[in-house]
N, C-alpha and C positions, 0 to 999 in steps of 0.2 A: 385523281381529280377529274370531275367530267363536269366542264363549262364549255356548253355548246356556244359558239364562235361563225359567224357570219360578215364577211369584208367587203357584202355586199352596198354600194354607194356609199362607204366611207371611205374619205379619201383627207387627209392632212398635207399640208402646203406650208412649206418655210422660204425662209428667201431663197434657196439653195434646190429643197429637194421638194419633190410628192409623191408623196408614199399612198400607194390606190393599189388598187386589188390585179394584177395579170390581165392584159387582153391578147388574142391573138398577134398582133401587128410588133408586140413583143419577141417575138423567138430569134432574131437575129440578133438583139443584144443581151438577150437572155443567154445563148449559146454563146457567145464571145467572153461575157466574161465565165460564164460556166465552166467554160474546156479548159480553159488555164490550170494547168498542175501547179495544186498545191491550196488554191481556191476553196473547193469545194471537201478538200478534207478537213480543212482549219474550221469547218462547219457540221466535218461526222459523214458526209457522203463524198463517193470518189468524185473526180471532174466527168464532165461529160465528154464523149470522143466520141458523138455523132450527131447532127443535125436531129436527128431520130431520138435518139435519147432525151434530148432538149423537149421537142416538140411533147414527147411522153409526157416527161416532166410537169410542161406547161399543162398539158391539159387536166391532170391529177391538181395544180392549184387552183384552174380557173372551178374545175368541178368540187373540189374541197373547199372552196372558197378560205382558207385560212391562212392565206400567203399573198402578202403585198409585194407588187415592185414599186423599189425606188428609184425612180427617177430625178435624174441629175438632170437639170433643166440647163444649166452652163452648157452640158455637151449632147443636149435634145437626145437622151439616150438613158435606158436601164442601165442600172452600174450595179444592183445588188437585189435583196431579197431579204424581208424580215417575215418569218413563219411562227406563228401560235399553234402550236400541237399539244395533243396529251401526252402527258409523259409516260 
């Protein structure tokens, strides 16, 4: 399947979440919930276990552009990630 995918200024809002595309000012709650064992394999990749790793990360989805964070706006923080990839 090749459906090119851009999360470029798309951004949805419910009463709860907004799910937009990664910005820098992300990676500290990007890495907190990342590093958590157990997190990140219930998804297919290990957790993270470095600041560094995180930051990687981030910068592969702001430059891929195919991966939202969601934001939980109750606790003003990323809580997760929904990613469009090819399989």
């Amino acid at each position: 399947m090749d459906i090119p995918f851009d999360n470029t200024g798309v951004s949805i809002e419910t009463s709860r979440l907004i799910i937009r595309p990664f910005t820098e000012v992300d990676l500290s709650d990007f890495f907190e919930y990342a590093s958590v064992p157990g997190v990140g394999e219930m998804a297919g990749w290990p957790h993270h276990t470095s600041i560094e790793t995180t930051r990687t990360r981030l910068q592969t989805h702001m430059e891929n552009k195919d991966t939202f964070a969601m934001y939980c706006k109750a606790d003003d923080k990323v809580i997760g990630s929904l990613g469009l990839h090819e399989s």
